[in-house]
FIFILO-330815 format. One record per residue (C-alpha): residue number from 0; x, y, z. Coordinates in nm, 2 decimals. Each point is the difference from the previous one (the first is absolute). Layout:
BEGIN
NUM,X,Y,Z
...
***
This chain:
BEGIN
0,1.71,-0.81,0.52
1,0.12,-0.35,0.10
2,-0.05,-0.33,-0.17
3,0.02,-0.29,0.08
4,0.35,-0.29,-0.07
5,-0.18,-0.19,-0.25
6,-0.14,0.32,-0.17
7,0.42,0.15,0.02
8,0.10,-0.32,-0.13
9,-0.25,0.02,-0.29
10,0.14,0.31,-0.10
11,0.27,-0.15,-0.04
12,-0.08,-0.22,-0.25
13,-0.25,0.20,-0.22
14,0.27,0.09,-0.26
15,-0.08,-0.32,-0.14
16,-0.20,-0.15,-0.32
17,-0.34,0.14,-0.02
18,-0.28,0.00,-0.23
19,-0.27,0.26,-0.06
20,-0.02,0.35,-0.04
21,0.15,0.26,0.14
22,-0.15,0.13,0.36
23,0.11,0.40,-0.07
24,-0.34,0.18,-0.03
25,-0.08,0.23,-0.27
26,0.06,0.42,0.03
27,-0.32,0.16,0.01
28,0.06,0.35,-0.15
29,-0.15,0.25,0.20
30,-0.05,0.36,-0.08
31,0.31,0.27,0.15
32,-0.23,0.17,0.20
33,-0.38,0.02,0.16
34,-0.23,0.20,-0.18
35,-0.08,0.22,0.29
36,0.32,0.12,0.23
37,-0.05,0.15,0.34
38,0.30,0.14,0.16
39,0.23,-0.09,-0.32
40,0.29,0.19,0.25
41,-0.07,-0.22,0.31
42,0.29,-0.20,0.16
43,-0.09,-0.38,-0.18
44,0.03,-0.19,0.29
45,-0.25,-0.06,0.20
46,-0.03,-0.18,0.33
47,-0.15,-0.37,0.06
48,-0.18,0.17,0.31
49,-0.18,0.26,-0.22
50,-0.31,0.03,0.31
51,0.29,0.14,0.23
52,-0.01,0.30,-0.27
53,-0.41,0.05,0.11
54,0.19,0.15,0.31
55,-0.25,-0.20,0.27
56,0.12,-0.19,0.26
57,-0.31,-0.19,-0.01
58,-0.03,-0.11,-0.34
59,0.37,-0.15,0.03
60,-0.07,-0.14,0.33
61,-0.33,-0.20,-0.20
62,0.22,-0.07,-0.31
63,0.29,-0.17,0.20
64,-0.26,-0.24,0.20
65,-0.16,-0.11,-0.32
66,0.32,-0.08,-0.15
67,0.14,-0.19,0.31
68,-0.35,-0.16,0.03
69,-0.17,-0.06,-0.28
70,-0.09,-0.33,-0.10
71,0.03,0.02,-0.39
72,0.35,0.08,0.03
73,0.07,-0.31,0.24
74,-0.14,-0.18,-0.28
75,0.25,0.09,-0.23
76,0.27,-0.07,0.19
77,-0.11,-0.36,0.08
78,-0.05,-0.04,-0.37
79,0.39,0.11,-0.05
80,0.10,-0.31,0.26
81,-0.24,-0.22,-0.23
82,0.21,0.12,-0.30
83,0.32,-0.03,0.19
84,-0.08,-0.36,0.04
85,-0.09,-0.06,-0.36
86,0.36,0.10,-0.06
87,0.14,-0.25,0.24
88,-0.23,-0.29,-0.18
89,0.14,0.13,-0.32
90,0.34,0.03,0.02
91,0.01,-0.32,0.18
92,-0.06,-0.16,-0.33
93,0.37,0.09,-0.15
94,0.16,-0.18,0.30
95,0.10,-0.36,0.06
96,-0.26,-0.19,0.25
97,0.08,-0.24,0.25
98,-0.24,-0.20,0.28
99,0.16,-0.24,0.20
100,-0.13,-0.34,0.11
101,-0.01,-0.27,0.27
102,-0.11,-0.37,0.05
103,0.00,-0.21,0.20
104,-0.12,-0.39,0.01
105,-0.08,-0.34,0.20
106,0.06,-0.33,-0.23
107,-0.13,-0.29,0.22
108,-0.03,-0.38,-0.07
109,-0.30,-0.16,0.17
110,0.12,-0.33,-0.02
111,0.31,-0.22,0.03
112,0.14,0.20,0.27
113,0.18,0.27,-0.15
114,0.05,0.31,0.16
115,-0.14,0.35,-0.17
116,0.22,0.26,-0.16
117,-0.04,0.39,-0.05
118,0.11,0.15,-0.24
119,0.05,0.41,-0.08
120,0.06,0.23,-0.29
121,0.04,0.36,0.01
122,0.05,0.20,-0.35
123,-0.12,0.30,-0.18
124,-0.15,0.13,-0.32
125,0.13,0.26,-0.24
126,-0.15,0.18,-0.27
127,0.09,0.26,-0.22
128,-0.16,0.15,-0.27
129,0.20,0.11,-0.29
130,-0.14,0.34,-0.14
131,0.03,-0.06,-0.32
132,-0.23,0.27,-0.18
133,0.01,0.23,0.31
134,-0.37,-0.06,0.09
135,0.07,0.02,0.37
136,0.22,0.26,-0.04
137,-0.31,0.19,-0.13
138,-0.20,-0.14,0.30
139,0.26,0.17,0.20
140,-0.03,0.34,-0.18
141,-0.31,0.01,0.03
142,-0.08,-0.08,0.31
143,0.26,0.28,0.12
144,-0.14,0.26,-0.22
145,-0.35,-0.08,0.19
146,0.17,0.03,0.33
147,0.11,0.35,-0.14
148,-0.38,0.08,-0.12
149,-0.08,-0.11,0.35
150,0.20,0.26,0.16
151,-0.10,0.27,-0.20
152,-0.33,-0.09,0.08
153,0.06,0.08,0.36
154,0.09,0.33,-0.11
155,-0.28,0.05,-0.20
156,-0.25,-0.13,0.24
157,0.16,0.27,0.21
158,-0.08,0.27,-0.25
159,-0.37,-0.10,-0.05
160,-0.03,0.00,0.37
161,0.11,0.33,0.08
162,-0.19,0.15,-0.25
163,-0.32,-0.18,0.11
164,0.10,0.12,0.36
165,0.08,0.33,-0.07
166,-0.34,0.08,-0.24
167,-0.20,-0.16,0.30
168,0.16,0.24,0.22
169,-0.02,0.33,-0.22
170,-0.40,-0.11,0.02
171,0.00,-0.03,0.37
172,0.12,0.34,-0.05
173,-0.22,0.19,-0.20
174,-0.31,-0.13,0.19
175,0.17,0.15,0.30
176,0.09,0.30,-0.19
177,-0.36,-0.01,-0.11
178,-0.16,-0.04,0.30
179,0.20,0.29,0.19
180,-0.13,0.24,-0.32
181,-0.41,-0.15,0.04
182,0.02,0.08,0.38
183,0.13,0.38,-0.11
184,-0.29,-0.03,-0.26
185,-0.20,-0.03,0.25
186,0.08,0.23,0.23
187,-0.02,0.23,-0.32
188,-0.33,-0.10,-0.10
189,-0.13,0.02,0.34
190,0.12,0.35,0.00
191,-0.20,0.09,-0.27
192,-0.29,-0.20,0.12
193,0.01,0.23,0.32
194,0.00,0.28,-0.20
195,-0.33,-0.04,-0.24
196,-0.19,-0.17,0.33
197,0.04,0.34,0.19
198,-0.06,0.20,-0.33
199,-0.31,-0.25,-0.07
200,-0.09,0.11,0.37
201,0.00,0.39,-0.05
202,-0.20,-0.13,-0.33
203,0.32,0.09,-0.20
204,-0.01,-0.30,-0.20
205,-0.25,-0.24,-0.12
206,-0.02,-0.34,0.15
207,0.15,-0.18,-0.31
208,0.32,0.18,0.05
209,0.01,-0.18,0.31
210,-0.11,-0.37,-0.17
211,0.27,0.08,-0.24
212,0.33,-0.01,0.28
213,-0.18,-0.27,0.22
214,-0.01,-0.19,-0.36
215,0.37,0.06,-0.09
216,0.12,-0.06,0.39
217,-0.21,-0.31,0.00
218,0.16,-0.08,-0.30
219,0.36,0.07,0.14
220,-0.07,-0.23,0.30
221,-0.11,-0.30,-0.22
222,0.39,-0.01,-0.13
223,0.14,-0.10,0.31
224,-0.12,-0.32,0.03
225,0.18,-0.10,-0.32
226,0.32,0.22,0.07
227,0.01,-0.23,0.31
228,-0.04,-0.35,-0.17
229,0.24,0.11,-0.26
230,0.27,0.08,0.27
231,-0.11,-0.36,0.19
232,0.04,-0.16,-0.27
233,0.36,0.15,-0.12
234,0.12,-0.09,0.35
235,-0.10,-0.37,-0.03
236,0.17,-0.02,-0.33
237,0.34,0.10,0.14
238,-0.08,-0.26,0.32
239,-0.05,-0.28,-0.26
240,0.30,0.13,-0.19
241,0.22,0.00,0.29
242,-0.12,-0.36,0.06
243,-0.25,0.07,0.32
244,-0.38,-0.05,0.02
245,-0.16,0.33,-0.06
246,-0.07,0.10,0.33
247,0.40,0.01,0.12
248,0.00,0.31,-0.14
249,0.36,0.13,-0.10
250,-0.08,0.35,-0.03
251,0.07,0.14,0.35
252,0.00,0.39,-0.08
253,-0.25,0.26,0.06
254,-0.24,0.10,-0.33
255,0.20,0.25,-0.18
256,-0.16,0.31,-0.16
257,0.24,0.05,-0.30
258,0.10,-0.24,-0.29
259,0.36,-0.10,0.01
260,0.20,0.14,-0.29
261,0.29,-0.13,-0.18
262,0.31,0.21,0.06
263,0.25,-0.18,-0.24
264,0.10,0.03,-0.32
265,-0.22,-0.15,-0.28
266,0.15,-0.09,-0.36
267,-0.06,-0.37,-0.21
268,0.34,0.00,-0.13
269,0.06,-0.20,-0.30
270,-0.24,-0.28,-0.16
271,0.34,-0.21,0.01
272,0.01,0.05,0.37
273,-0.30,-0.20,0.02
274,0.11,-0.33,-0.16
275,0.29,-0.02,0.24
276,-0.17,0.13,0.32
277,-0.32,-0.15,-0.03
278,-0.05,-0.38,0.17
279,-0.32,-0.09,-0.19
280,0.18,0.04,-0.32
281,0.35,-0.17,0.14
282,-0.18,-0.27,0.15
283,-0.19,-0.04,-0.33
284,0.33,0.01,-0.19
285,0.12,-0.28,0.26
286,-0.32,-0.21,-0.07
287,0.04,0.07,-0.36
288,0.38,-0.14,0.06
289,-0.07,-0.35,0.18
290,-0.31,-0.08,-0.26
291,0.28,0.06,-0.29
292,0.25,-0.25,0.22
293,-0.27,-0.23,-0.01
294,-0.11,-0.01,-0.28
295,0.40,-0.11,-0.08
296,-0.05,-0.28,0.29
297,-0.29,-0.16,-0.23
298,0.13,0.02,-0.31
299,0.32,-0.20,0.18
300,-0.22,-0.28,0.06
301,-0.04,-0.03,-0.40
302,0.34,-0.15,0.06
303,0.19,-0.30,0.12
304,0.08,0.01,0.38
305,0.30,-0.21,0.17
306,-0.04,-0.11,0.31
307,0.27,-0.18,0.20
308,-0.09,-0.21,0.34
309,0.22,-0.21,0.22
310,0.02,-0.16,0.29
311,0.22,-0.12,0.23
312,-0.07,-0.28,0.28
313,0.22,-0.18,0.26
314,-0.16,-0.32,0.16
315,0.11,-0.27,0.30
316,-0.13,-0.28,0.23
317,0.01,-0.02,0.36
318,0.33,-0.16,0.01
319,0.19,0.29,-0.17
320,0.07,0.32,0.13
321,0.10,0.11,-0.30
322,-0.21,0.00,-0.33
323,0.00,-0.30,-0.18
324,-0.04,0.17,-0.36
325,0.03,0.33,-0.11
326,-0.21,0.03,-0.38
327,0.00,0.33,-0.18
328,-0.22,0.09,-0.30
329,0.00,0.26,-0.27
330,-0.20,0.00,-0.27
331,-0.10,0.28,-0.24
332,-0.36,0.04,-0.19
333,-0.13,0.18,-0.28
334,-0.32,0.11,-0.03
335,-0.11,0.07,-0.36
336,-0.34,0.16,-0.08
337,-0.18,-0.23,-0.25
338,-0.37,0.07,0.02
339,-0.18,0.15,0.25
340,-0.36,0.08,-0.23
341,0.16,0.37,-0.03
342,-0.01,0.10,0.43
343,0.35,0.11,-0.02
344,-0.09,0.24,-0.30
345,-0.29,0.12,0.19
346,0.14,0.07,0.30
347,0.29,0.21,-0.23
348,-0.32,0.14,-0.21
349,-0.17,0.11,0.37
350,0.26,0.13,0.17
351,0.12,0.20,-0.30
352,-0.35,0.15,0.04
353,0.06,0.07,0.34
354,0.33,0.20,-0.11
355,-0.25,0.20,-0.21
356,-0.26,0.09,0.27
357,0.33,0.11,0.19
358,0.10,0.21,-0.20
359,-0.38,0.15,-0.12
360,0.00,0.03,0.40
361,0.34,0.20,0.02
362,-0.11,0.25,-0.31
363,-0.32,0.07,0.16
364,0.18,0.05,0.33
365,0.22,0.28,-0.14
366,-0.31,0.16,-0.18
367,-0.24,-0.02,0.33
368,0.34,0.14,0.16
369,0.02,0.30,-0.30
370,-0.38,0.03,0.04
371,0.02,0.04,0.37
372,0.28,0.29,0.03
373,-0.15,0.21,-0.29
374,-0.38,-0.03,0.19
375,0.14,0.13,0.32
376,0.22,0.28,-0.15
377,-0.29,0.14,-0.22
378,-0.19,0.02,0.31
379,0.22,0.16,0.23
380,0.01,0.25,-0.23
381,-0.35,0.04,-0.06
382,-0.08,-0.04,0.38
383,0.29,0.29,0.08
384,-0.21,0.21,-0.25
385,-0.24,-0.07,0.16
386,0.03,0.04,0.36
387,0.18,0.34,-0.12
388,-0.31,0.16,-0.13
389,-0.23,-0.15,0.26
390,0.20,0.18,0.30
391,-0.05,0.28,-0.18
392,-0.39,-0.06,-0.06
393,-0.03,-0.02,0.37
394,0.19,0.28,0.11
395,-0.24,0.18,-0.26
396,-0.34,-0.18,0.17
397,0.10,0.11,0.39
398,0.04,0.35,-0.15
399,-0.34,-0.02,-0.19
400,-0.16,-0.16,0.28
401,0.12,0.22,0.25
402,-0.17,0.28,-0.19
403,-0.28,-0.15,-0.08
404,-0.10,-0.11,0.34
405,0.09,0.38,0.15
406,-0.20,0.15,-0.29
407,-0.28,-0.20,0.12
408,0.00,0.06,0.35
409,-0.07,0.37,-0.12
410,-0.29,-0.12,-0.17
411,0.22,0.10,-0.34
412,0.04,-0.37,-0.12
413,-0.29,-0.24,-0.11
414,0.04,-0.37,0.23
415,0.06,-0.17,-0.34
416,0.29,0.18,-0.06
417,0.19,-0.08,0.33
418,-0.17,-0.36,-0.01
419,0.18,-0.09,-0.38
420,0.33,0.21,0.13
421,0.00,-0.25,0.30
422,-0.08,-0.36,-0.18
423,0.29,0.17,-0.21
424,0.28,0.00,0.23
425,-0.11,-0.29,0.21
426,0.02,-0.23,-0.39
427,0.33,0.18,-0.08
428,0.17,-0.09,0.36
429,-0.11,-0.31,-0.06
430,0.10,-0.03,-0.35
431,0.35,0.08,0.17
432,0.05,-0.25,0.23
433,-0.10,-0.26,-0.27
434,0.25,0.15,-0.25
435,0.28,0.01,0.25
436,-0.07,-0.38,0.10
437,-0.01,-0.06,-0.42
438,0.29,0.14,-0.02
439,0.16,-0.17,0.26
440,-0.12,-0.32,-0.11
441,0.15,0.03,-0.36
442,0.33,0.12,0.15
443,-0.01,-0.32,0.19
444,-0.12,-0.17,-0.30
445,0.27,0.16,-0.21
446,0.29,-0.17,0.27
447,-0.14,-0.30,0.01
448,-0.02,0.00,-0.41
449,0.36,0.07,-0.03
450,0.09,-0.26,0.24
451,0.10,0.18,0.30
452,-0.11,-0.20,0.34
453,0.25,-0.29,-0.15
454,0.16,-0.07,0.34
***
């Protein structure tokens, strides 16, 4: 963290006189716990590189592009150099000003003969403003707590990021995963269509039994257009996100038939945690910081300000090499507030106003924060449930369909049967895949949520 001489030497000085209130923000009490716990035994730290714990090379490959790429983050960081600046401006207030001078000038007489002279003068101007009510002092603390919101901006930009990137990618994902389990749909339900044609052709089985498959495999078909789009268009998010158009594609890798699962621990921690480990909520406490310094800097200018110029000047003709007169000035002037038709006391009213949005802003920040964590916990344990009993509904489905369809081949079976034993298993693997990418997407939700990703 470096600063710059100006913004050291303001430090320096800030022990001084100022008015205002004081810039420490408020506690928000917080609850000692979440209301739903998930691992309560879990090692609490987690890493800032929670995707590496999906265990795919891939997916970490994608997530460290987007963070060296994307443009959203460059922003950030541009807006910190803005902000170091501002400190610079402001600090340079509580130091002594100088700008130097030179002259020079041709004295001629038109008439009688005489010759012209030249005449130079070199000086400088000082100023110095004497903080008196420590208004620039304020400007100074509040510009660096800005620069300090700035930063932790850059981290949370970061956060947002990733978990934008890594959501796309879990959808790119499941439409893979999806498509792999609609081609074995259809190989499935092409089976079966096989089956009732050549039992329809030994006049087995009436001709609606054979309407009835072509219907669902027609049906089957019809989803892979979508699946497609849905994977396209998860692909050109993380392009965009990684700052490319969206056809420089930065997924490389082959479609993958299988969902990638998160192989680290999982547990929220405390709600303190979040307050300290969250940037939204620092960088709101920092905003809430420099509004509350300013708020001093404009009731400071309710006061008298002293302000102390000088200059200093040396001056000679062309016959002199050395200056002819040397003058110095000092002078000192104070500025008292008379009437201004009430501006100064509604700029103090305004900016105290601001202070209040600030801290409305950093309340709601810690609550949206709170709200977040608890949403993603309750559903990673729902979704866990969840996915539980659904692995076990399928397992149950292939057996029932297995029998079914061998019962029916021995003519033991009615078509119906096998037909609602079939959409059956083909819904529940599919209600799989989208309960594993649901899950994985609140997991990701939950790390972003708690901060995690703050690089």
């Amino acid at each position: 963290m470096k600063y710059s001489i100006s913004a050291i030497a303001c430090l320096a000085v800030l022990q001084g006189c100022m008015v205002g209130p004081s810039t420490e923000p408020p506690v928000i009490p917080v609850a000692d716990t979440y209301l739903t716990e998930i691992n309560p035994e879990a090692d609490q730290a987690m890493d800032a590189d929670w995707w590496e714990n999906f265990d795919d090379a891939e997916f970490s490959r994608v997530m460290n592009v987007v963070l060296e790429q994307n443009l959203d983050i460059d922003i950030a960081l541009s807006n910190v150099r803005v902000r170091e600046a501002d400190v610079t401006i402001a600090g340079a207030a509580l130091l002594p000003s100088f700008d130097g001078f030179m002259q020079t000038q041709l004295n001629s007489v038109l008439t009688g003969g005489v010759d012209g002279d030249v005449s130079a003068a070199a000086g400088g101007t000082l100023g110095y403003d004497v903080d008196i009510a420590g208004g620039n002092k304020r400007d100074v603390q509040a510009a660096m707590a800005r620069l300090e919101a700035a930063r932790i901006t850059v981290n949370d930009v970061r956060r947002l990021v990733t978990r934008q990137a890594a959501l796309q990618y879990i959808e790119l994902r499941r439409a893979e995963a999806r498509l792999v389990l609609l081609q074995s749909s259809l190989d499935l339900q092409t089976q079966t269509l096989e089956i009732v044609q050549s039992r329809y052709n030994a006049g087995l089985s009436p001709a609606l039994d054979v309407d009835r498959v072509a219907a669902d495999l027609a049906r089957t078909r019809a989803q892979k257009g979508v699946l497609e789009a849905t994977r396209k268009s998860a692909d050109y998010a993380l392009s965009v996100l990684a700052g490319r158009s969206p056809e420089d594609l930065v997924l490389k890798s082959e479609r993958q038939e299988e969902l990638p699962t998160y192989q680290g621990s999982l547990t929220a921690g405390v709600p303190a945690d979040l307050l300290r480990r969250r940037p939204d909520i620092r960088s709101a406490e920092a905003q809430l910081v420099a509004e509350l310094a300013s708020v001093g800097a404009r009731k400071a200018d309710l006061y008298p300000s002293l302000r102390l110029p000088g200059t200093i000047q040396a001056r000679g003709g062309s016959s002199n090499s050395v200056a002819e007169q040397v003058t110095l000035g000092l002078s000192a002037i104070l500025d008292v507030p008379l009437f201004d038709a009430g501006a100064r006391k509604a700029r103090l009213e305004a900016q105290k106003a601001q202070a209040d949005i600030a801290l409305t802003t950093y309340r709601a920040s810690v609550l949206d924060g709170l709200q977040e964590v608890e949403t993603a916990l309750v559903r990673i344990e729902a979704l866990q449930q969840r996915l539980d009993e659904l692995n076990r509904a399928v397992e149950a489905s292939e057996s029932a369909y297995r029998q079914l369809e061998a019962l029916y081949r021995e003519g033991l079976s009615s078509f119906l049967d096998v037909l609602d034993s079939q959409r059956q298993l083909i819904a529940s693997r599919e209600t799989v895949i989208d309960t594993q990418a649901d899950l994985a997407a609140a997991i990701i939700t939950l790390n972003a949520s708690l901060g995690f990703g703050d690089i």
